[in-house]
C-alpha positions in Angstrom: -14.7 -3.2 -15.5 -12.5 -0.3 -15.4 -10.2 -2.0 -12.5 -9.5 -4.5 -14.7 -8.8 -2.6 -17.7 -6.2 -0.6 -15.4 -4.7 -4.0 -14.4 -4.6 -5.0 -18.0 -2.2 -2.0 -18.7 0.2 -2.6 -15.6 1.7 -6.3 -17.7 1.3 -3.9 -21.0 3.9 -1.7 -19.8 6.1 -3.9 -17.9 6.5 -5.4 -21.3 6.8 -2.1 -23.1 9.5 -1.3 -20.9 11.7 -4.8 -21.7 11.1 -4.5 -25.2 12.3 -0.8 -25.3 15.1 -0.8 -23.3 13.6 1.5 -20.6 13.0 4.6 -22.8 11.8 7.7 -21.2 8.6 7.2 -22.7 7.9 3.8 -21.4 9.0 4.7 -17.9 6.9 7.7 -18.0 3.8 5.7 -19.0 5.0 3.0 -16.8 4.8 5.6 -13.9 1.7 7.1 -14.6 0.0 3.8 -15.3 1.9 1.7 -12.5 2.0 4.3 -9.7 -0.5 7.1 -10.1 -3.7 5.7 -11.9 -3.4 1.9 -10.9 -2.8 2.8 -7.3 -5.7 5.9 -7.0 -8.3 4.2 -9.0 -8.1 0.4 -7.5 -7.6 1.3 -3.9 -10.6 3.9 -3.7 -12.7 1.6 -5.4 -11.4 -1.2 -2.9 -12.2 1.0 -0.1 -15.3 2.4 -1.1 -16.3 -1.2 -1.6 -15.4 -2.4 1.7 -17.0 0.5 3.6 -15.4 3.2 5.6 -15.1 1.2 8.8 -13.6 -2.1 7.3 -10.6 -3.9 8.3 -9.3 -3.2 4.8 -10.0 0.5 5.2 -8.5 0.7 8.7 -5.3 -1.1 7.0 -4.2 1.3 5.0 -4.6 4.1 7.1 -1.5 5.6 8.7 0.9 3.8 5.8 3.1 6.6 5.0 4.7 4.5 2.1 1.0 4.9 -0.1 1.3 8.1 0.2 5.1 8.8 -1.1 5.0 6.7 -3.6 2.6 9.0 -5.5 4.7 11.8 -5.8 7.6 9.7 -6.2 5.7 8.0 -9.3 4.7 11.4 -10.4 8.5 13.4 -10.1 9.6 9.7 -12.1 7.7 10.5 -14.6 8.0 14.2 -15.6 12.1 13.6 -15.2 11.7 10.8 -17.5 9.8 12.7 -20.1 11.9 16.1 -19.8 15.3 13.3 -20.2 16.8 15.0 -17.0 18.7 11.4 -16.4 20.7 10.5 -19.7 
């Protein structure tokens, strides 16, 4: 149930952000909600699901590109909140 409310929030802020103009706000939430807690949440529950030794686990092991785009997402979205970029 959670999972789903996460994915529920991911087309609520990709709307916020086209009705807003991209904001700092929006992107911020957008980043947080998009990158950070989306990505976390769903994943370890997908993997915790599938076990430890599953192919699904085994795939996302060694993908360096999960585990930049966390901080990216993160940097994203204290720059957009602080207004670094006008």
């Amino acid at each position: 149930m959670l999972a789903l409310f996460w994915q529920s929030l991911i087309s609520f802020t990709t709307t916020s952000m086209g009705e807003n103009y991209f904001s700092s706000v929006t992107i911020a939430v957008y980043a947080i909600v998009l990158g950070i807690v989306s990505y976390i949440l769903l994943v370890n529950q997908m993997c915790r699901l599938h076990g430890a030794g599953s192919d699904f686990s085994k795939a996302l092991k060694g993908h360096t590109k999960s585990y930049v785009t966390i901080p990216i997402n993160s940097v994203a979205a204290i720059v957009s909140i602080l207004g670094l970029l006008h």
